[in-house]
C-alpha beads as a LAMMPS data file, in Angstrom:
LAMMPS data file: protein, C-alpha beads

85 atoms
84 bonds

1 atom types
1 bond types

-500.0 500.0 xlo xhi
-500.0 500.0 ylo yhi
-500.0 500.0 zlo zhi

Masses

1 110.0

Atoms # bond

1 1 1 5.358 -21.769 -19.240
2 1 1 6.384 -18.422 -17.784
3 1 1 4.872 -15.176 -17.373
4 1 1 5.987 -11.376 -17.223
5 1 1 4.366 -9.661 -14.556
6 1 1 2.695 -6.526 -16.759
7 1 1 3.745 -2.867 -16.476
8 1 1 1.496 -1.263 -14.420
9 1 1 1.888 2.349 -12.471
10 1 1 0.396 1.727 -8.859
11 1 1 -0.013 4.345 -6.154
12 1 1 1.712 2.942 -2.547
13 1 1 2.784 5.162 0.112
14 1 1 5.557 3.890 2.926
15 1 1 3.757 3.417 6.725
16 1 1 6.539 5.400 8.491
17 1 1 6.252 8.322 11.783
18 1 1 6.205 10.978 9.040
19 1 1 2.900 9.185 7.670
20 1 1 -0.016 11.314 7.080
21 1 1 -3.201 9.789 7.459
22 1 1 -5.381 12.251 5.032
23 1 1 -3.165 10.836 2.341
24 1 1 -5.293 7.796 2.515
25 1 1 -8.586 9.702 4.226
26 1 1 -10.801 8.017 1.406
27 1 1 -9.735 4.762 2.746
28 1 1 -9.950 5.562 6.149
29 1 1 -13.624 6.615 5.362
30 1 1 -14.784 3.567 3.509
31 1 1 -13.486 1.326 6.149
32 1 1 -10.502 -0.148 4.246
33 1 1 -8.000 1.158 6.412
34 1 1 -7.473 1.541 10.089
35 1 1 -4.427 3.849 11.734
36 1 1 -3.091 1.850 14.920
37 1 1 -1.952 3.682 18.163
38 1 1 1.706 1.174 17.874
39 1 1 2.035 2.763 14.068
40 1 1 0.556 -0.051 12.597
41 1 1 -1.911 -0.465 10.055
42 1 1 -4.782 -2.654 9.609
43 1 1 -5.821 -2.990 6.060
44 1 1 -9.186 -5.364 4.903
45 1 1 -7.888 -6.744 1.633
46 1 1 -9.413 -8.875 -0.503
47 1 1 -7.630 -12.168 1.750
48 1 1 -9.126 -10.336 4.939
49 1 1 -7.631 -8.012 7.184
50 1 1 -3.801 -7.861 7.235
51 1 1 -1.551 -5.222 9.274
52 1 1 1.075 -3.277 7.625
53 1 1 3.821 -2.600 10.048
54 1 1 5.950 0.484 9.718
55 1 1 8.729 0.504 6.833
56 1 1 6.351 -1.329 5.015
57 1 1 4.148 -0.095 2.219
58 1 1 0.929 0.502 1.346
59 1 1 -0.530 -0.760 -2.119
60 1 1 -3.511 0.625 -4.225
61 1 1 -3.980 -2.662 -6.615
62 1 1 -5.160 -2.010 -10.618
63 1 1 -8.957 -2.412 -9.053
64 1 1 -8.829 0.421 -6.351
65 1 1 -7.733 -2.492 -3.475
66 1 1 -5.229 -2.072 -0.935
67 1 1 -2.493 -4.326 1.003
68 1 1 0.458 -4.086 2.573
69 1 1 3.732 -5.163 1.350
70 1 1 7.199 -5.248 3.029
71 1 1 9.799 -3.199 1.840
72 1 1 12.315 -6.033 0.678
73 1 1 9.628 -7.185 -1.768
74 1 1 8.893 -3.689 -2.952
75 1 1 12.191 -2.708 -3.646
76 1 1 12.540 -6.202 -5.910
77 1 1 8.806 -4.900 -7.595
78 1 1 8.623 -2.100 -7.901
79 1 1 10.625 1.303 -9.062
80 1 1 9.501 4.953 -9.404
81 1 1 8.181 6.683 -12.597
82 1 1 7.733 10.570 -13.286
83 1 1 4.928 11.796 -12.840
84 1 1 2.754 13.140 -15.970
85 1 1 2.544 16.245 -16.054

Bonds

1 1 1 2
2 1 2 3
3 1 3 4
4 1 4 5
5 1 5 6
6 1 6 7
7 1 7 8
8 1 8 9
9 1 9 10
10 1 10 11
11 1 11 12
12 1 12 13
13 1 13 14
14 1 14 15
15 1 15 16
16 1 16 17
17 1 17 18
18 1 18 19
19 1 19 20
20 1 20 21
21 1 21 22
22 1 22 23
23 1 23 24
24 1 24 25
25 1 25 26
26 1 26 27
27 1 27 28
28 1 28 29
29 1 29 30
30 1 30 31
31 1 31 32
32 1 32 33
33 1 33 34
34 1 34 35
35 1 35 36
36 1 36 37
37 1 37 38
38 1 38 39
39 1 39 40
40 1 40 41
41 1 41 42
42 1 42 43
43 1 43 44
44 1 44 45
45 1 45 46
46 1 46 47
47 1 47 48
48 1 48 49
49 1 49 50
50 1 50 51
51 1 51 52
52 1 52 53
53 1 53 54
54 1 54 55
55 1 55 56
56 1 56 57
57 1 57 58
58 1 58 59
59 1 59 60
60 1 60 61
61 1 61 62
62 1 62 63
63 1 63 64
64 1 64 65
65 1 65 66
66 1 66 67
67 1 67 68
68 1 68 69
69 1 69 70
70 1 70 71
71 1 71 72
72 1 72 73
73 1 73 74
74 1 74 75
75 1 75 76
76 1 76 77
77 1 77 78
78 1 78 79
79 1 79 80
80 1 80 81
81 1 81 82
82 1 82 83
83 1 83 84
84 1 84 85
């Protein structure tokens, strides 16, 4: 059998020098996300905590979680809708 990954609008934001942390303060708050001194960042995802390194992205999944992803698989994922007004 084979599936079709569904259409679903995710938030993610790209871990790069330009990256603000209060973007993600929620997260920072709750312990889901850690800001490294190297630009990393650790993230506690449901598989336990992974690092997102920068030029990679960070994910907010259907159920509020978060994980990092690197860009090459992004790019093949994922593309950019318009916001709703």
């Amino acid at each position: 059998m084979k599936f079709r990954k569904k259409p679903v609008v995710i938030d993610a934001w790209k871990i790069e020098p330009s990256f603000h942390e209060g973007e993600l303060a929620q997260a920072v708050v709750d312990g889901k996300l850690k800001y490294c001194e190297d630009g990393s960042v650790l993230i506690a995802t449901l598989e336990g905590t992974m690092q997102g390194l920068p030029g990679d992205w960070i994910i907010r999944g259907v159920n509020g979680e978060y994980y990092p992803c690197k860009p090459d698989i992004f790019a093949k994922t994922y593309e950019a809708v318009e916001s709703a007004a």
